[in-house]
C-alpha positions in Angstrom: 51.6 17.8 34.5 49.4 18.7 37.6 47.1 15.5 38.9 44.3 17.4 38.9 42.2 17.8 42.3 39.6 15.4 43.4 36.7 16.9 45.4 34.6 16.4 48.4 31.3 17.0 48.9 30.0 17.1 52.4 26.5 17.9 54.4 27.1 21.7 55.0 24.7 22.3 58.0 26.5 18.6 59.9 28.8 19.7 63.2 30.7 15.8 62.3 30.8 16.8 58.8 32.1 20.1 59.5 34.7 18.2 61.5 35.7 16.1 59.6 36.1 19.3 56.7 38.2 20.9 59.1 40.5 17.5 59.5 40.9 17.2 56.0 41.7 20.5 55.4 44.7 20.8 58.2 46.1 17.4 56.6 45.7 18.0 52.8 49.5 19.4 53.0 49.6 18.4 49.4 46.7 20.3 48.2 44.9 17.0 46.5 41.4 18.4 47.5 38.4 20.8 47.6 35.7 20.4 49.5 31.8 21.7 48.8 28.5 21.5 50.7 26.3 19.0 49.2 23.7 21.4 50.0 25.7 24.4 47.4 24.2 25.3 44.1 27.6 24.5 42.1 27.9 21.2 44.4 24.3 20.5 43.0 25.6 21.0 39.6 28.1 19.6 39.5 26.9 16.2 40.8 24.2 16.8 38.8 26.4 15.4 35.7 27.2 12.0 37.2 23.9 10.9 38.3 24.0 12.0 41.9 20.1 12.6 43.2 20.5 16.8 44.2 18.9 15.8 47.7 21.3 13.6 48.3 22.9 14.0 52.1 23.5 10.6 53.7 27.1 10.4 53.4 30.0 12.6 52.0 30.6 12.4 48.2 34.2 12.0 46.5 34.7 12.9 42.8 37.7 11.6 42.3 39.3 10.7 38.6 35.5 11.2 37.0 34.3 8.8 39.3 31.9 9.1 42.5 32.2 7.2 45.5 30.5 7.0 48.5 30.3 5.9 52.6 33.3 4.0 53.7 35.0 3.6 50.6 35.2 8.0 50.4 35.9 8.3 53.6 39.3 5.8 53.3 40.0 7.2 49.5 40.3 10.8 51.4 42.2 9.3 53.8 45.1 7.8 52.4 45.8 11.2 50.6 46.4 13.0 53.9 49.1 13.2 56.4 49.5 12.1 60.2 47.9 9.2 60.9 44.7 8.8 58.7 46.8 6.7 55.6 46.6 4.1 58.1 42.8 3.3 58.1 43.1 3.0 54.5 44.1 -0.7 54.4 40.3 -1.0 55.8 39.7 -0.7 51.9 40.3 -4.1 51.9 37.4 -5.5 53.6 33.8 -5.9 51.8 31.9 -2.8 51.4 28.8 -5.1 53.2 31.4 -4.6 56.5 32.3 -1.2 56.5 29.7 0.3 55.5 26.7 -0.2 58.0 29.6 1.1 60.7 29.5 4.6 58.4 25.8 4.5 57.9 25.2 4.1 62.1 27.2 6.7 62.3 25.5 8.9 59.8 22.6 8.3 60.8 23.3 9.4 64.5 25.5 12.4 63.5 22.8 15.3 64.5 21.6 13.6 67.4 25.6 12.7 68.4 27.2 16.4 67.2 24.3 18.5 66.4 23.7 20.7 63.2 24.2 24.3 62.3 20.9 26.1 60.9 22.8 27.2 57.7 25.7 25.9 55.9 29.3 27.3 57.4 31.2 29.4 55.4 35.1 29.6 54.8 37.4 31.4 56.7 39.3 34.1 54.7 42.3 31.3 55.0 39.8 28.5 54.0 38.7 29.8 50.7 41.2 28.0 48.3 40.1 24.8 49.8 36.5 25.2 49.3 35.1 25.1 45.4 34.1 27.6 43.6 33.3 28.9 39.8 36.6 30.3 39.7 38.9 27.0 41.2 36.5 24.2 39.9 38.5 21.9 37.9 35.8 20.3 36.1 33.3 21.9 33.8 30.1 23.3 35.2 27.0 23.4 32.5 23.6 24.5 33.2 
């Protein structure tokens, strides 16, 4: 049986974000994940059914197993599913949440001062597609 895919939902108009997108995409060599903007109609949706507040943009989003996380703890989940080198941050996991997470939210709230942002949300490369989510490659049930 197929472990079925865990999702990531991402600030669509972020240059870091987008980054980081492209990253995971070159090192999901296993296929574990799909990625959506945060600020996509299905995205919206489908957050919509665990609780997630639609405006929501101040860190990436992981569904993962029917449960959401957030910040630091998303950011090493994704990680220790991808190759090269990014399995190693994951032991980070370890230390309290009230550590790692003001690093991520500096960060974030930097990013479009640091990187910039794009005026719309980017779209997928004809090679990209399969990555991002859509109706058709959603695992999990869209109502609404």
């Amino acid at each position: 049986m197929s472990e079925q895919k865990s999702i990531i939902f991402f600030d669509g108009v972020c240059n870091l974000c987008n980054a980081s997108i492209d990253f995971v995409i070159r090192h999901d060599t296993n296929d574990r994940f799909l990625v959506g903007a945060l600020q996509d109609e299905l995205s919206r949706r489908i957050l919509s059914n665990y609780q997630v507040d639609p405006n929501y943009l101040d860190s990436l989003v992981l569904l993962e197993n029917g449960k959401i996380f957030y910040r630091s703890t998303a950011a090493l989940k994704i990680a220790k599913k991808l190759t090269g080198f990014a399995p190693f941050l994951y032991p980070l996991i370890f230390l309290p949440k009230f550590l790692r997470d003001p690093v991520y939210d500096w960060i974030g709230r930097n990013r479009y001062r640091w990187y910039g942002k794009k005026s719309t949300c980017r779209l997928p490369t004809p090679e990209e597609k399969a990555k991002f989510l859509s109706p058709s490659n959603s695992p999990h049930p869209v109502t609404g």
